[in-house]
C-alpha positions, 0 to 999 in steps of 0.5 A: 414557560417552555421556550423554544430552539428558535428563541435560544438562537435569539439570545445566543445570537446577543449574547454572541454579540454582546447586546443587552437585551430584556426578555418580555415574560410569557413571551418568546420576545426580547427587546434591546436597545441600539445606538445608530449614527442618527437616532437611537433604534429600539428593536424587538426580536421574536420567535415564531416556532410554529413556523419557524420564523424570527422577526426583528421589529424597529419603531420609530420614537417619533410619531404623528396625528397630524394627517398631512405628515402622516401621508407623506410619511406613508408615501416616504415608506412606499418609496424606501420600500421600492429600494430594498431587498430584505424587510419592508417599512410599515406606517401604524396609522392610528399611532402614526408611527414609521416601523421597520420589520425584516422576518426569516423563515428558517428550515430548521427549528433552531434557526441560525444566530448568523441570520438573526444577527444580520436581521438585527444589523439590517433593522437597525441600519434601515432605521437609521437610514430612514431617521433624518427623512422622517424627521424632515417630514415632522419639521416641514411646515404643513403649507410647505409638505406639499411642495417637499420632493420626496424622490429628490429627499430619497437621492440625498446621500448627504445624510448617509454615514461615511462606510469605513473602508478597510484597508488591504493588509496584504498591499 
């Protein structure tokens, strides 16, 4: 299989990185692997020439029947969703799945790794925010959903990773 400009900037960009990643045969994807500070994220990466666009995809390892839980997740996503500027949280119904897609278009054919690696930081750090919401949900009893104040969870900032500060060399 021929594969595209736009799919050699996916793999330069995690080869630049130092990701490991699979290819998926006959398809201009790749799939990897990431450790977060809350959950581990799977992520796949793929190429659209046609139009050009990349798309990175993180599903959630978690998943419902229970259709309780499912609407309240689906109500989880629609309030993430309100907060961000790139990308946008999708609920599969039928798996009962949370996932995470942030795409790019690209003026180019070859795209840009430095936009497809943000797009890799980005979905992984969404999913890792949304991790411990989510899994409140799966834990919280049926009788007790209902009563569960999603604005207030969305507030929490306990369940937030301490950012780093980097120190001024110059001070």
């Amino acid at each position: 299989m021929v594969t595209s400009e736009l799919f050699g900037t996916i793999k330069t960009a995690f080869t630049e990185e130092g990701w490991q990643f699979v290819e998926v045969p006959d398809r201009e994807v790749i799939e990897a692997g990431f450790e977060a500070h809350h959950t581990r994220v799977r992520i796949h990466a793929q190429a659209f020439p046609q139009l050009p666009a990349i798309s990175v995809v993180a599903e959630s390892p978690l998943a419902t029947s229970d259709p309780v839980k499912r609407e309240r997740l689906a109500e989880l996503t629609m309030r993430i969703n309100r907060t961000l500027t790139v990308g946008n949280f999708e609920l599969d119904w039928d798996a009962g799945r949370i996932l995470f897609r942030a795409t790019n278009l690209f003026s180019s054919p070859q795209g840009d790794p430095g936009i497809v690696k943000g797009l890799v930081h980005n979905t992984i750090g969404e999913m890792d925010r949304a991790a411990p919401l989510e899994m409140i949900i799966h834990r919280t009893e049926n009788s007790q959903l209902g009563g569960l104040s999603l604005v207030d969870l969305l507030r929490r900032d306990d369940l937030l990773p301490d950012v780093p500060v980097e120190e001024d060399s110059q001070a």
